[in-house]
C-alpha positions in Angstrom: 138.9 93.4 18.1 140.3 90.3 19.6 142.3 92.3 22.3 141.9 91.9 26.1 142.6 95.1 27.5 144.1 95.3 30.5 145.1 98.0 32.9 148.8 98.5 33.8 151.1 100.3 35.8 154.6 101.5 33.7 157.7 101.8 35.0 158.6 105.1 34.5 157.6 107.7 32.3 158.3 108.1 29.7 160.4 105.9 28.4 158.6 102.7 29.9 155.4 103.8 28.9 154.7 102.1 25.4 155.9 98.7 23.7 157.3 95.7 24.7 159.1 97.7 27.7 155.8 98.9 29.9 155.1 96.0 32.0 157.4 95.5 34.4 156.5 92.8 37.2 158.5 93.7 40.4 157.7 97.5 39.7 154.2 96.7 38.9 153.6 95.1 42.7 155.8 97.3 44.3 153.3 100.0 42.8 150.1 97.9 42.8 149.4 99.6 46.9 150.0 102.9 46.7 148.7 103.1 43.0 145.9 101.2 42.7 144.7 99.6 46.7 145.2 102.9 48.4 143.2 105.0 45.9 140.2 103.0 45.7 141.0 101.2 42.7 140.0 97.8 43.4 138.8 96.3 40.2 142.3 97.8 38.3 144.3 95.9 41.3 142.4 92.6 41.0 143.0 92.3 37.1 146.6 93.2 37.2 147.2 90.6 40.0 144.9 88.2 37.6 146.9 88.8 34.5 150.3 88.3 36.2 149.1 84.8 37.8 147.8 84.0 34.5 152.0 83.9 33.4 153.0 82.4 36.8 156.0 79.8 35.9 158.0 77.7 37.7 156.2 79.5 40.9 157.9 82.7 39.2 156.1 86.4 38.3 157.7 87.5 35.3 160.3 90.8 35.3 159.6 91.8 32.0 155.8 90.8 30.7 155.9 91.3 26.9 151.6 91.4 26.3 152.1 88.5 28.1 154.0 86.4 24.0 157.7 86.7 26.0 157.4 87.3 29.4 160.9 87.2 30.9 161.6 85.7 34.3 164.8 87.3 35.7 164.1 88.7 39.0 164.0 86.7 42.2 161.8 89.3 44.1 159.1 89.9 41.9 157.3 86.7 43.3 157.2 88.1 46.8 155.9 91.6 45.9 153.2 90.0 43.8 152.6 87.4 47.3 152.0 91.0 49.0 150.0 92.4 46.5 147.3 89.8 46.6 147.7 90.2 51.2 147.0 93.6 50.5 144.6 93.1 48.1 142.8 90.6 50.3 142.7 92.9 53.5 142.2 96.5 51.9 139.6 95.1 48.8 135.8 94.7 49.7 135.2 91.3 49.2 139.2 91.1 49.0 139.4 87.3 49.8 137.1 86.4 46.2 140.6 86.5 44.6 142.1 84.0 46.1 138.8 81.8 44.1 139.7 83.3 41.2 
C-alpha cells in the first residue's frame, strides 16, 4: 500500500532487472518503440514517458532513475531519445497527441 506501480523496461537481464539498477533512462527510450509502441502497448508507453517527465531537471531525463528518490542525470542523450519517444508516441498512439496535455 502506498506504492505507485509503474511499468518499466530493464536494461538487461538479468542483472538490471531488480533494485536500484533497473531503470535506466537512455535504454528505457531507446526501447520504449520497439518494446512497447510497436506491440500495441500504448497505455505502458504513455506512463513510462509520464513517470520520466515527472523527474525532468534542468531540461535533463535522468540516466539512472532510482524509484524516482536519486535519479541520476549523467547522460547527455537520454533527453533526445525521451524527445523521440513522446514523436513516436504521438504518431503511432490512438489519441497519441493527449500526451502532450498531460
Amino acid at each position: 500500500e502506498g506504492f505507485d506501480r509503474q511499468p518499466s523496461l530493464c536494461a538487461g537481464l538479468p542483472h538490471f532487472s531488480t533494485g536500484y539498477m533497473r531503470n535506466w533512462g537512455r535504454d528505457t527510450f531507446i526501447a520504449l518503440r520497439g518494446c512497447l509502441l510497436l506491440t500495441g502497448r500504448y497505455q505502458e508507453a504513455r506512463d513510462t514517458i509520464l513517470a520520466y517527465a515527472a523527474v525532468v531537471r534542468h531540461g535533463l531525463i535522468p540516466n539512472l532513475l532510482d524509484s524516482s528518490n536519486n535519479p541520476r542525470y549523467n547522460a547527455r542523450d537520454a533527453t533526445w531519445f525521451f524527445m523521440q519517444s513522446i514523436q513516436d508516441y504521438c504518431t503511432m498512439a490512438p489519441e497519441g497527441t493527449g500526451i502532450l496535455s498531460a
